[in-house]
KELO-418618 format. One record per residue (C-alpha): residue number from 1; residue in one letter; chain; x, y, z. Coordinates in Angstrom, 2 decimals, always signed. Example, Ala and Ser with C-alpha at 12.3 -4.5 7.8 and 13.67 -1.06 7.14 Angstrom:
BEGIN
seq type mol px py pz
1 A A +12.30 -4.50 +7.80
2 S A +13.67 -1.06 +7.14
//
This chain:
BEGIN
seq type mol px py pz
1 X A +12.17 +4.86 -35.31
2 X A +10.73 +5.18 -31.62
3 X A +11.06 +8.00 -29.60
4 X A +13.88 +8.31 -27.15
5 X A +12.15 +7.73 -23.37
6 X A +11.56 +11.04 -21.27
7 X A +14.62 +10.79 -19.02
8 X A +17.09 +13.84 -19.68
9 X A +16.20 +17.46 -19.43
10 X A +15.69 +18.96 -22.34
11 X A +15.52 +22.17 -21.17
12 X A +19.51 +21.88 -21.10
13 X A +19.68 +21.30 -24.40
14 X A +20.52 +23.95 -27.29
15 X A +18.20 +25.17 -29.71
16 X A +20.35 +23.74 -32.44
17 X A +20.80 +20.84 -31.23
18 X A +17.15 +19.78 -30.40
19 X A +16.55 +20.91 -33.95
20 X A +19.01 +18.58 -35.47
21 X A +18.04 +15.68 -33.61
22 X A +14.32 +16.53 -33.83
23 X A +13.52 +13.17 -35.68
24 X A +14.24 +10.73 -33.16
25 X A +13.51 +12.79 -30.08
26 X A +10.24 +12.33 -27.56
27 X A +7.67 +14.83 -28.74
28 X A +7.51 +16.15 -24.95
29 X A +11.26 +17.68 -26.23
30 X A +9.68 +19.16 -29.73
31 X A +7.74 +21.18 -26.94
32 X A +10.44 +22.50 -24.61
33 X A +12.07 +23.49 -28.25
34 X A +9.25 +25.59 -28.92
35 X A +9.03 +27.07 -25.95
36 X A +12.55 +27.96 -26.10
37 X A +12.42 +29.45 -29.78
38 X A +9.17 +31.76 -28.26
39 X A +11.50 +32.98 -25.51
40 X A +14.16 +33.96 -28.28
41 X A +11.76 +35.88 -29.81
42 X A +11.48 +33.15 -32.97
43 X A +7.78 +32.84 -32.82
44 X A +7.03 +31.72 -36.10
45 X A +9.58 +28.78 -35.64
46 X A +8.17 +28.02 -31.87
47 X A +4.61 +27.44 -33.47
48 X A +5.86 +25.26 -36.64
49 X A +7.79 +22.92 -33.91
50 X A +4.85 +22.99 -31.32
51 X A +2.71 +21.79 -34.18
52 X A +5.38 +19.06 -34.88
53 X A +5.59 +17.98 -31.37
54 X A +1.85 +18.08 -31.11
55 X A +1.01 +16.01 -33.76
56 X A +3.90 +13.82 -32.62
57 X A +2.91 +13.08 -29.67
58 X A -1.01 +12.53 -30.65
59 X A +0.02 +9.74 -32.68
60 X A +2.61 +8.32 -29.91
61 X A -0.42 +8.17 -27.50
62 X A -3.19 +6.83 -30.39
63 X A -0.66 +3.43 -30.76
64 X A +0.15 +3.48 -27.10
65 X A -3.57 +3.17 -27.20
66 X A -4.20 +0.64 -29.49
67 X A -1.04 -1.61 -28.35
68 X A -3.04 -1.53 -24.77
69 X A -6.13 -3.01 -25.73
70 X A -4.27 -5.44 -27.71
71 X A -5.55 -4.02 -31.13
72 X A -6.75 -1.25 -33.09
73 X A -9.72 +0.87 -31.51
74 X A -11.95 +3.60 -31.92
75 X A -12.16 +6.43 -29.51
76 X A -9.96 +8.81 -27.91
77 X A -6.23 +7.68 -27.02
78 X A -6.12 +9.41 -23.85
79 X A -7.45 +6.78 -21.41
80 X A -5.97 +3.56 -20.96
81 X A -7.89 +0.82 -17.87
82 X A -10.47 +3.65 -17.65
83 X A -7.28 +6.39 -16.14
84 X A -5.12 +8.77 -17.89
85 X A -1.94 +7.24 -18.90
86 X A +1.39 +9.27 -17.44
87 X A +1.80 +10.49 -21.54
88 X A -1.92 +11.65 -22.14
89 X A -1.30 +13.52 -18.71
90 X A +1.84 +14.90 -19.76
91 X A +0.60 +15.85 -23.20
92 X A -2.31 +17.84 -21.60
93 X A -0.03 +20.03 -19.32
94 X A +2.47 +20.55 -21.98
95 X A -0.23 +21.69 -24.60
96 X A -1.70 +24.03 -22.00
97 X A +1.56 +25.62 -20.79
98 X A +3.82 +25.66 -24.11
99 X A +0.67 +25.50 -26.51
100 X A -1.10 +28.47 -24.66
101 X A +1.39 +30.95 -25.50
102 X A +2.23 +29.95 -28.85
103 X A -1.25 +29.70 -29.85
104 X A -2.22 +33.20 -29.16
105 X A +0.62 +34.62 -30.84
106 X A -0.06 +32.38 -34.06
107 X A -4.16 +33.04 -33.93
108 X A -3.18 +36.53 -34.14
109 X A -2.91 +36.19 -37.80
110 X A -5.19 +33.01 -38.91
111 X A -3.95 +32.54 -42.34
112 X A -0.70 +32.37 -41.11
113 X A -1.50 +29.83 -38.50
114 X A -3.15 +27.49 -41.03
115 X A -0.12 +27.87 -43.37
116 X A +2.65 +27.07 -40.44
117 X A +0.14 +23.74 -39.08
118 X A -0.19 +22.97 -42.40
119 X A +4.00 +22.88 -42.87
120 X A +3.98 +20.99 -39.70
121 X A +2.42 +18.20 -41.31
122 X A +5.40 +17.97 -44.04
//
């Protein structure tokens, strides 16, 4: 199932309810989810759903890729007619500002880390 588009604010939403409707939501909202879990002090939640929405939305962009050039490619997804697309743009500021944060805490302990990207990929 695709992604819903990137038109409502998830930032309204409720933890609980971005978690149960995780599945079919844009990964851009698996961010704001972890970022909301890290301000409620549930950081070992924020990093397995930043992992989620990371790997998420790598794969969004990879077929975005590949259904622009008409066909499957090799290379990084992030460029489409030699430009950023509007997603690989997005994805980089939401990795820096969400993924920042949740990154240190979760390289704090390294075996940990690997163990919650690891369930991430579940």
């Amino acid at each position: 199932m695709a992604p819903e588009p990137i038109m409502e604010d998830y930032s309204t939403r409720e933890v609980d309810r971005l978690i149960a409707e995780a599945e079919v939501l844009h990964p851009a909202a698996l961010y704001t989810l972890a970022a909301k879990l890290l301000r409620e002090g549930r950081p070992d939640e924020a990093v397995l759903w930043f992992y989620i929405g990371q790997i998420r939305y790598r794969f969004m962009l990879a077929v975005e890729n590949i259904t622009a050039r008409g066909g499957a490619t090799e290379g990084q997804p992030r460029m489409m007619m030699g430009r950023p697309s509007d997603g690989a743009i997005l994805f980089s500021a939401l990795s820096e500002s969400v993924g920042r944060p949740i990154n240190e805490y979760a390289f704090g302990e390294v075996d940990k880390a690997v163990e919650q990207i690891n369930s991430s990929l579940e």
